[in-house]
C-alpha positions in Angstrom: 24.4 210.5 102.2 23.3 207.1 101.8 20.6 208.2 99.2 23.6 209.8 96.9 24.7 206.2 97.3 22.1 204.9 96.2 21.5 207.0 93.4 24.6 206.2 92.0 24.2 202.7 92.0 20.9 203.2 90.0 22.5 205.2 87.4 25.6 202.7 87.1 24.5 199.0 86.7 27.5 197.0 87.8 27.6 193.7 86.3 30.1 191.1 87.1 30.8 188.6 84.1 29.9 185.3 83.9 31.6 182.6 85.6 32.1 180.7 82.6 33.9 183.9 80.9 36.0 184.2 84.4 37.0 180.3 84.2 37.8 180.9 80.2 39.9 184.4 81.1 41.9 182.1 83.5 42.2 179.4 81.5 43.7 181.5 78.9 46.1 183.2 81.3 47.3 179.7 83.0 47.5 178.4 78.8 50.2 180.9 78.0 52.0 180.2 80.8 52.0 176.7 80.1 53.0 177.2 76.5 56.1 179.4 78.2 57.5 177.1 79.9 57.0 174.0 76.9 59.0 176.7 74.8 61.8 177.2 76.9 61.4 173.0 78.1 62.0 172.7 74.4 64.6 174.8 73.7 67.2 173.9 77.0 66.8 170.4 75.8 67.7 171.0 71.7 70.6 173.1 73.3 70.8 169.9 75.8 71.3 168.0 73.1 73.1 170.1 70.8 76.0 170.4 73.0 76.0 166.4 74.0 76.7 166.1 70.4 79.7 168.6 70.3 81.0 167.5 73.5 81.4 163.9 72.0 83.0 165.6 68.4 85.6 166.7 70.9 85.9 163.8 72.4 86.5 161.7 69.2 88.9 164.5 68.1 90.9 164.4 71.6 90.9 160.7 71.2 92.4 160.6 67.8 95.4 162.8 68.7 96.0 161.2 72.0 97.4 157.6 71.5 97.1 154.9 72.5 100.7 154.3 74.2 101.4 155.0 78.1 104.2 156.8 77.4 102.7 158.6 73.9 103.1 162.5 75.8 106.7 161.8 75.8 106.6 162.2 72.3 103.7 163.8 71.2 104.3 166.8 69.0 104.1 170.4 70.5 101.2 170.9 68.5 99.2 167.7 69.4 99.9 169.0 72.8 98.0 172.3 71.8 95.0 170.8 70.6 94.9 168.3 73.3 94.6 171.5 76.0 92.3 173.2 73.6 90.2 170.3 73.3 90.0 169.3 77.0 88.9 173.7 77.8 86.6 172.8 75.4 85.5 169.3 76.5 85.3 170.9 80.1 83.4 173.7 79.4 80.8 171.8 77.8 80.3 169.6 80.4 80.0 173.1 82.8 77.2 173.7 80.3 76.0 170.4 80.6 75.5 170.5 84.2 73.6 173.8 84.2 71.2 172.4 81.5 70.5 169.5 83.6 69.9 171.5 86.9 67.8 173.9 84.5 65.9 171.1 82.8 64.3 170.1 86.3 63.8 173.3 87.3 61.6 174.0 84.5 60.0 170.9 84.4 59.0 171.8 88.2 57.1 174.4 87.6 55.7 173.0 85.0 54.3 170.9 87.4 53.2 173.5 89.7 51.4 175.0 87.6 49.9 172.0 86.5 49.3 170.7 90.0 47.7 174.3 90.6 45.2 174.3 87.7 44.3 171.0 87.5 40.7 171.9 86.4 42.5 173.5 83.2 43.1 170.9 80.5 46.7 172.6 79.3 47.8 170.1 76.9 50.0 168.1 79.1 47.9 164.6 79.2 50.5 162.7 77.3 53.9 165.1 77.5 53.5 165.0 81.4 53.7 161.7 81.6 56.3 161.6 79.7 58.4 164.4 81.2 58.0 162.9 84.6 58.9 159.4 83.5 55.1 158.6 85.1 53.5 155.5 82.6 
C-alpha cells in the first residue's frame, strides 16, 4: 500500500513556492486591507468634517433668529419659533451624527493599528500617516 504511495508521489512533484513569493502573497493581502480601512479613515472624516460645517451653518442661522434679549420668545414671531425648533432637530441630530463619527473614527483608526501592530514586517504605507493619526511625533 505504501508503494501506491509512493508511486504517486513520483508521478506528482509537489512544490511549495518560495518564501519570498509567500511573504509577497501576504504582503499583498495585509496591503489591501490597509488601503480599506485608509478609504473608509478617509471618508468618516470628510463626512466628519462635512457635517461640523453644517452643524455650525445651523448654528449661525439659529443665532440670527434668536435675539439677543431675555425676554425675546415672548415676542418672537410664530414663525421664528418654527425655524428655531427646526433648526435645533437639526442642530441635534448632527451632533447625534457627530458623536457616532467620533466613536467610529477611533474604531477604525484601531484596527488600523492592529493590523499594523500585526504586520510590522510589511512596510504598508503608514510611516508618516501613523504618526500622525496617533498624535505620536
Amino acid at each position: 500500500m505504501f508503494q501506491r504511495f509512493l508511486k504517486a508521489r513520483s508521478v506528482v512533484n509537489f512544490k511549495a513556492r518560495s518564501a519570498s513569493r509567500d511573504t509577497e502573497t501576504d504582503r499583498a493581502r495585509a496591503t489591501s486591507i490597509f488601503r480599506s480601512i485608509e478609504d473608509a479613515l478617509e471618508g468618516a472624516k470628510v463626512e466628519q468634517a462635512g457635517l461640523k460645517s453644517r452643524i455650525d451653518d445651523a448654528l449661525a442661522r439659529s443665532a440670527v433668529t434668536l435675539g439677543n434679549d431675555s425676554d425675546e420668545y415672548l415676542t418672537r414671531d410664530p414663525e421664528d419659533n418654527h425655524y428655531q425648533n427646526l433648526l435645533g432637530s437639526e442642530i441635534a441630530e448632527g451632533q447625534r451624527r457627530l458623536n457616532e463619527l467620533e466613536a467610529t473614527i477611533r474604531h477604525i483608526q484601531f484596527l488600523k493599528t492592529a493590523l499594523i501592530t500585526r504586520f510590522p514586517d510589511f512596510d504598508l504605507g503608514h510611516n508618516t500617516s501613523h504618526a500622525k493619526d496617533s498624535g505620536v511625533t
